[in-house]
KOLTI-115837 format. One line per 10 residues: number of its first residue (from 1); for each residue x, y, z of C-alpha. Coordinates in steps of 0.2 Angstrom, whole numbers, plus 2048, in hexadecimal, padded with zeros to 3 digits. Layout:
REM KOLTI-115837
NUM> X Y Z ~ ...
//
This chain:
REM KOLTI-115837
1> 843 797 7EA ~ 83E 78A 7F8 ~ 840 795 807 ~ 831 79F 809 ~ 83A 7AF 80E ~ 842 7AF 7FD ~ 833 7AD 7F4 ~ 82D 7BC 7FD ~ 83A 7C6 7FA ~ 838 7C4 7E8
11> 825 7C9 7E8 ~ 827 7D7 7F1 ~ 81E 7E5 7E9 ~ 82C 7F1 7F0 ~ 83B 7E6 7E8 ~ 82E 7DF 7D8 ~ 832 7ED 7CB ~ 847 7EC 7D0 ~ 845 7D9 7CC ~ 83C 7DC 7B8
21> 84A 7EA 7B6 ~ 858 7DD 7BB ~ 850 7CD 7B1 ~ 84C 7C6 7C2 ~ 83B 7C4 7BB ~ 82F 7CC 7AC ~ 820 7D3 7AE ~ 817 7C6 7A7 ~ 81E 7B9 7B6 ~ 815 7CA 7C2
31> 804 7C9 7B9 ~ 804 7B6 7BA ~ 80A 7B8 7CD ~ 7FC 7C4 7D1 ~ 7EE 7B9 7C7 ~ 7F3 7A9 7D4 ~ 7EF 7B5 7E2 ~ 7DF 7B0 7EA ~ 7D0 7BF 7ED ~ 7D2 7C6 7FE
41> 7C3 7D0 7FC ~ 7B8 7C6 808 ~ 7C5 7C9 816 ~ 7C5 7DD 815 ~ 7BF 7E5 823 ~ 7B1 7F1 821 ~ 7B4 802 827 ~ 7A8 809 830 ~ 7A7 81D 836 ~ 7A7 822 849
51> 798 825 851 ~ 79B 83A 852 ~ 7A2 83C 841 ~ 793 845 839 ~ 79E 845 827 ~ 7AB 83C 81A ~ 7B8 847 81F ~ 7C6 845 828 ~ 7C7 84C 837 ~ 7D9 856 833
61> 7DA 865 83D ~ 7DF 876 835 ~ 7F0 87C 839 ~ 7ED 891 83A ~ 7F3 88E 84D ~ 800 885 849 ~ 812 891 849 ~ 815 89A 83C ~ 828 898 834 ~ 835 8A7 831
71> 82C 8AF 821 ~ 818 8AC 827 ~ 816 89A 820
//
């Protein structure tokens, strides 16, 4: 696993729980993986609201204007 593309592939969250049902790997070699990991904490980006937003909430409009389908809904 020299190539850095493959190591990647293997690590991928999307492919990681294919790779323990095949043998690639056991859970146990994911926990170890995942305690190597460095914290990334510090590099989170705070987020902070916009000026005019008074609430928490998002800002989702309602959709009674939006068409109504064949049977009301």
């Amino acid at each position: 696993m020299d190539n850095p593309k493959d190591h990647a592939k293997i690590w991928d969250r999307r492919t990681l729980e294919r790779n323990v049902r095949k043998g690639v790997m056991t859970r146990k070699d994911v926990e170890k993986y995942l305690k190597s990991l460095p914290d990334s904490a510090s590099k989170v980006a705070e987020d902070e609201p916009d000026e005019d937003d008074e609430d928490d909430e998002d800002d989702v409009e309602d959709d009674d204007d939006a068409p109504k389908g064949k049977n009301g809904a």
